[in-house]
PDB file of N, CA, C and O in Angstrom:
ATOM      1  N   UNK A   1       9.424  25.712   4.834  1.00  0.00           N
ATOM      2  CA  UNK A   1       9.945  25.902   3.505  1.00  0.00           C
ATOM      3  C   UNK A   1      11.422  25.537   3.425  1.00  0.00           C
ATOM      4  O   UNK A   1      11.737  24.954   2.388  1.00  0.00           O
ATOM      5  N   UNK A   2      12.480  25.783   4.392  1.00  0.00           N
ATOM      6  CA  UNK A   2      13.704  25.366   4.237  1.00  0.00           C
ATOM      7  C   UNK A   2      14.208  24.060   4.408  1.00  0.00           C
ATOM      8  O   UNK A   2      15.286  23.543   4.117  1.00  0.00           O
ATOM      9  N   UNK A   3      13.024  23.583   5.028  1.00  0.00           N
ATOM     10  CA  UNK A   3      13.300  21.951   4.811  1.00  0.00           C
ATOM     11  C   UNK A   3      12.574  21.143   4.019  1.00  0.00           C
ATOM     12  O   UNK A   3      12.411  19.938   4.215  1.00  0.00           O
ATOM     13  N   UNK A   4      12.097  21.824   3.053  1.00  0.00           N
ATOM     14  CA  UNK A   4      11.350  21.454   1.896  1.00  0.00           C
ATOM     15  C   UNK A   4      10.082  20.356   2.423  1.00  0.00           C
ATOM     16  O   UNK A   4       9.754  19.416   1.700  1.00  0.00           O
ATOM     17  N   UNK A   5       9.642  20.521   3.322  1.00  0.00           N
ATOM     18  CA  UNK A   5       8.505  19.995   4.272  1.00  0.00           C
ATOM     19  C   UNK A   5       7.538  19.560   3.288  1.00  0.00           C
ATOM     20  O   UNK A   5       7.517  18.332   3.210  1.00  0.00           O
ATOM     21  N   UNK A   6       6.873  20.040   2.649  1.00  0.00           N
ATOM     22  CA  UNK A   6       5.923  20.240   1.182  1.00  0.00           C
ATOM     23  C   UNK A   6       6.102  19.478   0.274  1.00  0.00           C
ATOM     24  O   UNK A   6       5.221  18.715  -0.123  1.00  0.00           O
ATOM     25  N   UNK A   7       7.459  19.554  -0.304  1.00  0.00           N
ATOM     26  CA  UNK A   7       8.135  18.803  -1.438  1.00  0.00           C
ATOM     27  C   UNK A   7       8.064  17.358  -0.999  1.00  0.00           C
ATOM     28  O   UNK A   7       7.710  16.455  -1.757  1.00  0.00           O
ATOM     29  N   UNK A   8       8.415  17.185   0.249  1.00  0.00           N
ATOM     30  CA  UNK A   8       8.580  15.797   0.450  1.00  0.00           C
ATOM     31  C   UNK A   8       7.260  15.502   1.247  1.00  0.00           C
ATOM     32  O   UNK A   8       7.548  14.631   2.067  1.00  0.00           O
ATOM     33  N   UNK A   9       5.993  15.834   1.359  1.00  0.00           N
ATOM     34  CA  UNK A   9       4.810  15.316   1.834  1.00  0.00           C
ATOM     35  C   UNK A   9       4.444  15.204   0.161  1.00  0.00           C
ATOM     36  O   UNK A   9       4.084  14.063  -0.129  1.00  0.00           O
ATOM     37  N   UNK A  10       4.459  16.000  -0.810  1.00  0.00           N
ATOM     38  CA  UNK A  10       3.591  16.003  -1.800  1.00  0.00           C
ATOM     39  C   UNK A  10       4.202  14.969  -2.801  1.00  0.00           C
ATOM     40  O   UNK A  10       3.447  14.497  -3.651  1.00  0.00           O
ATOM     41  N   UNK A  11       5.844  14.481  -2.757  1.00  0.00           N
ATOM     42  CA  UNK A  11       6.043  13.366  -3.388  1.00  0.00           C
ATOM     43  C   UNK A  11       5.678  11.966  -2.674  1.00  0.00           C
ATOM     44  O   UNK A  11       5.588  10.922  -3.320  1.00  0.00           O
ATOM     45  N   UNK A  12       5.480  12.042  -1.306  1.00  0.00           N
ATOM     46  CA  UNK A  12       5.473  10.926  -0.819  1.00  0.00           C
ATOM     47  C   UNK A  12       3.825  10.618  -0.670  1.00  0.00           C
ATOM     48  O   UNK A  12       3.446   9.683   0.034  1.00  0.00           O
ATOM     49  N   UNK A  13       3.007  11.365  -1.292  1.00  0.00           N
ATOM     50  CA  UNK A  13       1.671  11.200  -1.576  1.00  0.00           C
ATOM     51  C   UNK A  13       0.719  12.021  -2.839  1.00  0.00           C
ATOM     52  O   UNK A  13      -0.421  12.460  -2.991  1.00  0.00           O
ATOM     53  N   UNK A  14       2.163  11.884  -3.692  1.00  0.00           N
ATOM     54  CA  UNK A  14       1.511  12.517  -4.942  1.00  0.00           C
ATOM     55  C   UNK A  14       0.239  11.948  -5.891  1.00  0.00           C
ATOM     56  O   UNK A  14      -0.472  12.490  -6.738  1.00  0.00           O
ATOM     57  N   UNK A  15       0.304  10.571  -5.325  1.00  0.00           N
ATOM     58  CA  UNK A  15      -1.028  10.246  -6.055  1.00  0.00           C
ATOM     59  C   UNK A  15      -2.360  10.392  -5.399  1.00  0.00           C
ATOM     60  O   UNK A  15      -3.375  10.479  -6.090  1.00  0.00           O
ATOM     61  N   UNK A  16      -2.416  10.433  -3.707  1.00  0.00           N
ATOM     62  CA  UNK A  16      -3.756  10.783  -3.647  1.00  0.00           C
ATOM     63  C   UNK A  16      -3.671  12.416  -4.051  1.00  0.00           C
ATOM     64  O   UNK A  16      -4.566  12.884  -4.756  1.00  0.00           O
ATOM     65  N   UNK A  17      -2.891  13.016  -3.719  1.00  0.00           N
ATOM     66  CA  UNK A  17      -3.304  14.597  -3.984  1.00  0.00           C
ATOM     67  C   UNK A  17      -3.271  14.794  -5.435  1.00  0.00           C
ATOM     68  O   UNK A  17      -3.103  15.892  -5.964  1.00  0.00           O
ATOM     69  N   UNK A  18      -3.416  13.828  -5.979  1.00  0.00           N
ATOM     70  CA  UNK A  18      -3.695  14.391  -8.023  1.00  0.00           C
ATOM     71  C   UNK A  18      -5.204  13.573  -7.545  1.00  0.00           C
ATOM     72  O   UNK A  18      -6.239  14.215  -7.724  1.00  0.00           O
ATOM     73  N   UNK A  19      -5.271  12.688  -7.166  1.00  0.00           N
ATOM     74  CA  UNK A  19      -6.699  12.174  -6.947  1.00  0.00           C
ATOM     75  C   UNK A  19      -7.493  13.130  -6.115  1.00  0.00           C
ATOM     76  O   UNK A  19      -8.658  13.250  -6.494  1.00  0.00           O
ATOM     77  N   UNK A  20      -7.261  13.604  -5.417  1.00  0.00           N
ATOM     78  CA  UNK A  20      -8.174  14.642  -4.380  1.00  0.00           C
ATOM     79  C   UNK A  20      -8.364  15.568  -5.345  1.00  0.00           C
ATOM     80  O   UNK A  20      -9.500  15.799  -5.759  1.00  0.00           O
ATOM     81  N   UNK A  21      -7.207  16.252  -5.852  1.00  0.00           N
ATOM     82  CA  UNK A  21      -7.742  17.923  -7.027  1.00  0.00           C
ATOM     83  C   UNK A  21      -8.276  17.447  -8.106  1.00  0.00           C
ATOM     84  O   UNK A  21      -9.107  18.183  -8.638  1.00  0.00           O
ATOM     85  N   UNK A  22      -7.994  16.121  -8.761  1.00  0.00           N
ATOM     86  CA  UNK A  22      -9.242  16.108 -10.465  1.00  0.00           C
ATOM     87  C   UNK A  22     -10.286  15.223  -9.290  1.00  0.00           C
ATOM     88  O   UNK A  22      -9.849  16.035  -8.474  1.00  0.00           O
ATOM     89  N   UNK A  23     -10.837  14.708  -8.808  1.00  0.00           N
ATOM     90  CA  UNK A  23     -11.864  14.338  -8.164  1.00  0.00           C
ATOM     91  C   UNK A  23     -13.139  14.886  -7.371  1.00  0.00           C
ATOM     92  O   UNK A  23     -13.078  15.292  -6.211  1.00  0.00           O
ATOM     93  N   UNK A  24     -14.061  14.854  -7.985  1.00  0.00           N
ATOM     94  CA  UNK A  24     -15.179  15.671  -7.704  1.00  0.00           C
ATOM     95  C   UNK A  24     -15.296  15.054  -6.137  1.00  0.00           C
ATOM     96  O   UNK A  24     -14.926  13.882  -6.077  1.00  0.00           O
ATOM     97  N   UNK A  25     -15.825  15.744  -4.630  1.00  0.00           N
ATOM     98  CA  UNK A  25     -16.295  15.508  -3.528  1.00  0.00           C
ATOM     99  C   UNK A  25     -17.418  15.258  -3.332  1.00  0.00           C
ATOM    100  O   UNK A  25     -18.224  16.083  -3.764  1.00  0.00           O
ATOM    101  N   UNK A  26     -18.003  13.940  -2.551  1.00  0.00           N
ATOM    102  CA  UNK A  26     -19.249  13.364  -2.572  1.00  0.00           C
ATOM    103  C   UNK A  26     -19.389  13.330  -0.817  1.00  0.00           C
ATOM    104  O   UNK A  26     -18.505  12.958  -0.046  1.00  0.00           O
ATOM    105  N   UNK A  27     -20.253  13.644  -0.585  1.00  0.00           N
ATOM    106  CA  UNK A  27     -20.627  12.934   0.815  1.00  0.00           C
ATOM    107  C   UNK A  27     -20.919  12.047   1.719  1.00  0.00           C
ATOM    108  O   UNK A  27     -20.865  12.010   2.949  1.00  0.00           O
ATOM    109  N   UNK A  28     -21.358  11.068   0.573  1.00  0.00           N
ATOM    110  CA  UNK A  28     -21.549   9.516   0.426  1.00  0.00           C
ATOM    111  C   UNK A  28     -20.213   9.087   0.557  1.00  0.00           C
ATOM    112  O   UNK A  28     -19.994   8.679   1.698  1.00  0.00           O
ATOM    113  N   UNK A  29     -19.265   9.033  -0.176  1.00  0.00           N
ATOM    114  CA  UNK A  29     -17.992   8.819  -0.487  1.00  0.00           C
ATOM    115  C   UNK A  29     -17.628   8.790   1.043  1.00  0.00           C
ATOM    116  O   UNK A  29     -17.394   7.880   1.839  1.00  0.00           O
ATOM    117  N   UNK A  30     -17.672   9.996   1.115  1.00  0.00           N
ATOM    118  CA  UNK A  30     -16.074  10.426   2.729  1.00  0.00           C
ATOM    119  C   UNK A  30     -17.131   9.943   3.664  1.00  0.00           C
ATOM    120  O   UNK A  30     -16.478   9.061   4.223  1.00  0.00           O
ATOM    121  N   UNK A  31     -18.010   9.914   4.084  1.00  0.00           N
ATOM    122  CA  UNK A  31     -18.716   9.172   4.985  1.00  0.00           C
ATOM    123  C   UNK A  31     -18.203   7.605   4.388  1.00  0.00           C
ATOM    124  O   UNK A  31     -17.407   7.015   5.118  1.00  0.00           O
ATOM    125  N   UNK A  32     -18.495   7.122   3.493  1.00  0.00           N
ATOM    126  CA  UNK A  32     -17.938   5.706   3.672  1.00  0.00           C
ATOM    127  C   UNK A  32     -16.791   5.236   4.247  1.00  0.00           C
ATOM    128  O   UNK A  32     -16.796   4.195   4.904  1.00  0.00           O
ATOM    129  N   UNK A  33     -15.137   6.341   3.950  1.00  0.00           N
ATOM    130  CA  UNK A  33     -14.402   5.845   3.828  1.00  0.00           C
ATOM    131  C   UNK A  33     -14.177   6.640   5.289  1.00  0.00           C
ATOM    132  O   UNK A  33     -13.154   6.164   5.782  1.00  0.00           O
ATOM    133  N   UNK A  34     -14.679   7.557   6.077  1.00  0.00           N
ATOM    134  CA  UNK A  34     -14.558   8.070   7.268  1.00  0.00           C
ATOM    135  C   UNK A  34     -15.153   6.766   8.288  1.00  0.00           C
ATOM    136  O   UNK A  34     -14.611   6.704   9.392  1.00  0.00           O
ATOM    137  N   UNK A  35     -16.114   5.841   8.015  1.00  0.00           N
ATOM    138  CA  UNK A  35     -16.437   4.855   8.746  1.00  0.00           C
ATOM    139  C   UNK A  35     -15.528   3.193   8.286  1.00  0.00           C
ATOM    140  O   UNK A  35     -15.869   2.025   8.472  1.00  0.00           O
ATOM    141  N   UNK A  36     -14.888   3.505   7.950  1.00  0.00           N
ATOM    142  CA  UNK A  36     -13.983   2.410   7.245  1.00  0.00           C
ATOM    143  C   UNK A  36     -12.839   2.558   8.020  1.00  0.00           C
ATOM    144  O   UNK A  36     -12.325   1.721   8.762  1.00  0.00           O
ATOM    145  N   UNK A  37     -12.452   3.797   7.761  1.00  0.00           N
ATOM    146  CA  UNK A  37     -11.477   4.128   8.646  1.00  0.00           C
ATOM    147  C   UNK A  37     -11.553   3.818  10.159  1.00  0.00           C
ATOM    148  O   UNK A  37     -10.667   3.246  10.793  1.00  0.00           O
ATOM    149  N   UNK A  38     -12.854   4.319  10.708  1.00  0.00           N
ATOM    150  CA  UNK A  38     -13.097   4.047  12.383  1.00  0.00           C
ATOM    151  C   UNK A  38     -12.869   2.623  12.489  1.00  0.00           C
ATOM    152  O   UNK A  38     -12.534   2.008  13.502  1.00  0.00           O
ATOM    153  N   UNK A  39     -13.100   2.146  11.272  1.00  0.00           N
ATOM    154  CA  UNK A  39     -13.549   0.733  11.979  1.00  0.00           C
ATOM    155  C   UNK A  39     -12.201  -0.038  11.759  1.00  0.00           C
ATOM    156  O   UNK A  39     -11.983  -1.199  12.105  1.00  0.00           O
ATOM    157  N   UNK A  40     -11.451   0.701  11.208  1.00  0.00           N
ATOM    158  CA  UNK A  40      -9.524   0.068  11.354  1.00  0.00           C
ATOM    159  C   UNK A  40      -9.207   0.722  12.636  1.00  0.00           C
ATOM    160  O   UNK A  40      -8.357   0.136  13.306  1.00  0.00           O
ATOM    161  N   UNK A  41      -9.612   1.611  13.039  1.00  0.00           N
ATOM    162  CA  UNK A  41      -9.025   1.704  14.037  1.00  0.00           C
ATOM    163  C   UNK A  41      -9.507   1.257  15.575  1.00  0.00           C
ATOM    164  O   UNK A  41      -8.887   1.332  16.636  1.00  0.00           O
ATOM    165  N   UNK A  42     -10.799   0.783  15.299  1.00  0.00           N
ATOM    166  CA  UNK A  42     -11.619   0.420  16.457  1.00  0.00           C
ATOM    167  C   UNK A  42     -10.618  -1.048  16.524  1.00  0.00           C
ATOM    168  O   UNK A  42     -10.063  -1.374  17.573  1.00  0.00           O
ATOM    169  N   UNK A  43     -10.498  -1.820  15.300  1.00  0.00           N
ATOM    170  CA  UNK A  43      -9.945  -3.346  15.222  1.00  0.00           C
ATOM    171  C   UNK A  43      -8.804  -2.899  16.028  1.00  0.00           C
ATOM    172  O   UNK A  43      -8.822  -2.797  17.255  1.00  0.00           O
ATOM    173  N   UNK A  44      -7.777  -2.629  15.233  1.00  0.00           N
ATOM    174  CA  UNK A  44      -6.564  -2.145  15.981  1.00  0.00           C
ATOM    175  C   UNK A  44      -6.405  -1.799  17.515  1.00  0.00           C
ATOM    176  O   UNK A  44      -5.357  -1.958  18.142  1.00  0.00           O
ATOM    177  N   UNK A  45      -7.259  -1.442  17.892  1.00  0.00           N
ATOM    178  CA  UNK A  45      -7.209  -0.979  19.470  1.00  0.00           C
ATOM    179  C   UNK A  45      -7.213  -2.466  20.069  1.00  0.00           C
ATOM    180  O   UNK A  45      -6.403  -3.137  20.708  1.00  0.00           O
ATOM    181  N   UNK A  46      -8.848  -2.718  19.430  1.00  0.00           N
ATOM    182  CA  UNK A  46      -9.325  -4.252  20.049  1.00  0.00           C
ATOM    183  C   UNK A  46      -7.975  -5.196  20.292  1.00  0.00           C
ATOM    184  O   UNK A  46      -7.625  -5.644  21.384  1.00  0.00           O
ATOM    185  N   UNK A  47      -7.279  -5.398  18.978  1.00  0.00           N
ATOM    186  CA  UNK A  47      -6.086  -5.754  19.034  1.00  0.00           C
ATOM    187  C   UNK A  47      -5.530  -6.242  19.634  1.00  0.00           C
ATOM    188  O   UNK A  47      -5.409  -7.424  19.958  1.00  0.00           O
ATOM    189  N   UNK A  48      -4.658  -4.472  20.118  1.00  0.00           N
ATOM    190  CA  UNK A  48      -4.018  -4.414  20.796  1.00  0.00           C
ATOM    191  C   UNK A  48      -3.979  -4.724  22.362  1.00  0.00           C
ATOM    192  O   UNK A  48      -2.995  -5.095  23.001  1.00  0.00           O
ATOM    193  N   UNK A  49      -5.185  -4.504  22.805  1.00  0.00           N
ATOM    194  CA  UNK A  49      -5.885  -5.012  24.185  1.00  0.00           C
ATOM    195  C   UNK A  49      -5.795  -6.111  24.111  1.00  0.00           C
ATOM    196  O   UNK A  49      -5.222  -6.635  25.066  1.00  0.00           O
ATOM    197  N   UNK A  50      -6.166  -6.814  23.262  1.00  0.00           N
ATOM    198  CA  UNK A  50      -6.072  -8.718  23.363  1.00  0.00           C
ATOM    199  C   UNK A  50      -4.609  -8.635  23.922  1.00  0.00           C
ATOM    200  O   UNK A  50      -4.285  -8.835  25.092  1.00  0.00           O
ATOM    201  N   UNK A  51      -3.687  -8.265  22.754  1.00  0.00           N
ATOM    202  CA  UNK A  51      -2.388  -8.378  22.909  1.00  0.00           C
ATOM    203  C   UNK A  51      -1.692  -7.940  24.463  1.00  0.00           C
ATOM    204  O   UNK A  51      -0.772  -8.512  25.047  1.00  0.00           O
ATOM    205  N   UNK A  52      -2.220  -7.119  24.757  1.00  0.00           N
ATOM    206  CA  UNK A  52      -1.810  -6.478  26.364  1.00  0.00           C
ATOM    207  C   UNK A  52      -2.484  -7.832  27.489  1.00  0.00           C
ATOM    208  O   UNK A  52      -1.603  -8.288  28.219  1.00  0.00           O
ATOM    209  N   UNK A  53      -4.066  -8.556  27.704  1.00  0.00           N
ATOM    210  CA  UNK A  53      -4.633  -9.327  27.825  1.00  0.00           C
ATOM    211  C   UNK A  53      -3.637 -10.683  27.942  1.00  0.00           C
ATOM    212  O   UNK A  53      -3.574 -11.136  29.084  1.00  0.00           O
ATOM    213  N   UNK A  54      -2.745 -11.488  26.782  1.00  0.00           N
ATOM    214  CA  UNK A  54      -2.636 -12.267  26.346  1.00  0.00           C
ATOM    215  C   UNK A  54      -1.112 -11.681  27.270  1.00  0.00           C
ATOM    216  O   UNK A  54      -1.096 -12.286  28.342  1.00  0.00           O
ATOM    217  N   UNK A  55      -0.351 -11.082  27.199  1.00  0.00           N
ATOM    218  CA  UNK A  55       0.855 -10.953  27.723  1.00  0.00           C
ATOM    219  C   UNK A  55       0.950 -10.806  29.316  1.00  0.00           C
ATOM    220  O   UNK A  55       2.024 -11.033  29.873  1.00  0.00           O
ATOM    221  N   UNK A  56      -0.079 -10.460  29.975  1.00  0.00           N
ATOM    222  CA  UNK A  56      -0.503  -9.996  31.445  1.00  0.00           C
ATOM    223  C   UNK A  56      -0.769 -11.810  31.722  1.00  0.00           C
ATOM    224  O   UNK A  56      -0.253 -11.937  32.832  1.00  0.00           O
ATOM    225  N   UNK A  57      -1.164 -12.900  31.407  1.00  0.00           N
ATOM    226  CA  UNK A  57      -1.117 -13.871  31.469  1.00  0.00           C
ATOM    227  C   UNK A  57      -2.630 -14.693  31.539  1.00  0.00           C
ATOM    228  O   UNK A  57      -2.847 -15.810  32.010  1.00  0.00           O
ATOM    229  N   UNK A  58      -3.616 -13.714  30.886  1.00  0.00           N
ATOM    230  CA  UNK A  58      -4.980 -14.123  30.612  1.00  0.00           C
ATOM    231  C   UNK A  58      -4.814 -15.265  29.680  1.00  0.00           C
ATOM    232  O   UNK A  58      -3.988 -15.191  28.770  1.00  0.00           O
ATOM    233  N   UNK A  59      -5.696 -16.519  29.888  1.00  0.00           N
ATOM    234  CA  UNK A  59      -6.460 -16.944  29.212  1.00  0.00           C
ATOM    235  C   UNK A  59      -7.233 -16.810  28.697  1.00  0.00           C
ATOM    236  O   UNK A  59      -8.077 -15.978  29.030  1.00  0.00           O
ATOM    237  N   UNK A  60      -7.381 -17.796  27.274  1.00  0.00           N
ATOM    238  CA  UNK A  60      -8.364 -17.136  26.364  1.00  0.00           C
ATOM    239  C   UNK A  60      -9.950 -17.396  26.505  1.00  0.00           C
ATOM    240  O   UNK A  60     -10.862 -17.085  25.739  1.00  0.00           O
ATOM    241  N   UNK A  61      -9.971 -18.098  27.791  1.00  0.00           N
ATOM    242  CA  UNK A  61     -11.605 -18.087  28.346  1.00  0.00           C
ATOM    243  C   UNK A  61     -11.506 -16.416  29.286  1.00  0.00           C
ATOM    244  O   UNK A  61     -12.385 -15.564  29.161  1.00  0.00           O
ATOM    245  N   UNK A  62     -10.597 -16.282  29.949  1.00  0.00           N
ATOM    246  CA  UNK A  62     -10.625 -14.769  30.080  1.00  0.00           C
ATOM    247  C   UNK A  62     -11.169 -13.427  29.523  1.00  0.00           C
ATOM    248  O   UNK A  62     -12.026 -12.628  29.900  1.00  0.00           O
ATOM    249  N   UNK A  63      -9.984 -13.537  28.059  1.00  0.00           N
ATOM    250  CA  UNK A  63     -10.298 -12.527  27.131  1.00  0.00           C
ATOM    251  C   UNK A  63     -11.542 -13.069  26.719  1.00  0.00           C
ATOM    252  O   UNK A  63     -12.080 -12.132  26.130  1.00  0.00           O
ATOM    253  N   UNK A  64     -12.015 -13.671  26.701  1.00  0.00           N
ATOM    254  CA  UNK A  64     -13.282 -14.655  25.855  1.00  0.00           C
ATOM    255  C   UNK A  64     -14.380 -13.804  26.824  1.00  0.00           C
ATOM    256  O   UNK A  64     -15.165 -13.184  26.106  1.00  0.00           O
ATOM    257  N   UNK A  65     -14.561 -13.671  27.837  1.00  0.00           N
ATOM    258  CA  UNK A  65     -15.243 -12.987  29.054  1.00  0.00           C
ATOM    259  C   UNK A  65     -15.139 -11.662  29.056  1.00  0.00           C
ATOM    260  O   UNK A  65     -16.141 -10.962  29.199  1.00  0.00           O
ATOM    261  N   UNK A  66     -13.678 -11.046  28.865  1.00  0.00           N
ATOM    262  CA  UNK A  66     -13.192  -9.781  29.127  1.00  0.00           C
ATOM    263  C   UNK A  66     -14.318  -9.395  27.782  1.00  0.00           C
ATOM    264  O   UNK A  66     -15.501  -9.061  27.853  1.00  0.00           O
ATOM    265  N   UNK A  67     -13.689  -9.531  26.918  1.00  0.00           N
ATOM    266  CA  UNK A  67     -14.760  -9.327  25.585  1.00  0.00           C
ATOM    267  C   UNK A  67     -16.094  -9.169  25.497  1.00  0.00           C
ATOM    268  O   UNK A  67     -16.616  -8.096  25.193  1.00  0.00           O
ATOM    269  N   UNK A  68     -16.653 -10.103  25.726  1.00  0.00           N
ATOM    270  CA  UNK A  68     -17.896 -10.139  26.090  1.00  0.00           C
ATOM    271  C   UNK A  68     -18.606  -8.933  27.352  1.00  0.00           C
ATOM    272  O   UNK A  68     -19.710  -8.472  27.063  1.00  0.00           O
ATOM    273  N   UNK A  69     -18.248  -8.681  28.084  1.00  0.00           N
ATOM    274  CA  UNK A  69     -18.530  -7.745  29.537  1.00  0.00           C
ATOM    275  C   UNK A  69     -18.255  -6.191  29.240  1.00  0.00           C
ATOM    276  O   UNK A  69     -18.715  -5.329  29.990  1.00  0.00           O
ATOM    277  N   UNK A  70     -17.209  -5.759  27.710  1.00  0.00           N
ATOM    278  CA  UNK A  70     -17.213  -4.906  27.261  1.00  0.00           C
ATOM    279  C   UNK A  70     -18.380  -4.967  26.337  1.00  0.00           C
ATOM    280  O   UNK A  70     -19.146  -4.042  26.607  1.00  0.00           O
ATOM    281  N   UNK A  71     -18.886  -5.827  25.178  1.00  0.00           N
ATOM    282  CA  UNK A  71     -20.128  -5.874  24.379  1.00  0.00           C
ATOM    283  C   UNK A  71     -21.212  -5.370  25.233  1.00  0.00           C
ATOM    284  O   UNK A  71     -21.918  -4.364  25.290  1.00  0.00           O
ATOM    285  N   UNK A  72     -21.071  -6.385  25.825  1.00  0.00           N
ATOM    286  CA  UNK A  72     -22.369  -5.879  26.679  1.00  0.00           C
ATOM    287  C   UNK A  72     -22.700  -4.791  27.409  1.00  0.00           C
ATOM    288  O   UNK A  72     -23.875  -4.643  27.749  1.00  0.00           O
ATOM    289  N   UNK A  73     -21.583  -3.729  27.817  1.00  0.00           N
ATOM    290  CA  UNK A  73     -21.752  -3.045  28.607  1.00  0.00           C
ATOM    291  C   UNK A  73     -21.479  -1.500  27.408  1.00  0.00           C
ATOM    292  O   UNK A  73     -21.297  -0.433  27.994  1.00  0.00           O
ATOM    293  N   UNK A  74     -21.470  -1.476  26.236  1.00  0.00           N
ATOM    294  CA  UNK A  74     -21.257  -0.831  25.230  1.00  0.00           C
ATOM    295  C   UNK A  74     -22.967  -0.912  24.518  1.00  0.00           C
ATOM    296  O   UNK A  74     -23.387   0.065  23.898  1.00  0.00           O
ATOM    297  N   UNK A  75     -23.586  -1.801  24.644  1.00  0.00           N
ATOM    298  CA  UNK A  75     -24.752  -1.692  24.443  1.00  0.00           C
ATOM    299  C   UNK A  75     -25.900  -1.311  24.932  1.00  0.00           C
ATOM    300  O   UNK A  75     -26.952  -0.973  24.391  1.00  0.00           O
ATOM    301  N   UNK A  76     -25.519  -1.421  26.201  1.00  0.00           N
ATOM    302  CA  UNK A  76     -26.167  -1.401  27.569  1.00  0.00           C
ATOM    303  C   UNK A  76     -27.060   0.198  27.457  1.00  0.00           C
ATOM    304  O   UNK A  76     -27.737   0.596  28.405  1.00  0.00           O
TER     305      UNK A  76
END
């Protein structure tokens, strides 16, 4: 409260939280946007691994392999 913690989360996201309180909750909904979400963050990781991959001094028949040996072994 003395650092007005609140004040400044609720201006710096005052529009979803007027959207969250007049907005009815669906289950359909937050499941969509809960798997939308995973899947920004699944990219992002992927990413970033390329990026770690690509700086360690892999080639891109490497990562091209590295990639692949994770698919496959994620399905497995």
């Amino acid at each position: 409260m003395k650092r007005n913690i609140l004040v400044y989360f609720l201006e710096k996201h005052a529009s979803e939280v007027l959207n969250m309180l007049f907005t009815e909750w669906n289950l359909d909904d937050a499941l969509a946007v809960a798997r939308e979400e995973a899947s920004e963050d699944g990219s992002e990781k992927k990413s970033n691994e390329i990026l770690d991959l690509i700086e360690k001094g892999y080639t891109s028949a490497d990562i091209k392999n590295h990639l692949r040996k994770q698919t496959r072994s994620a399905t497995a």
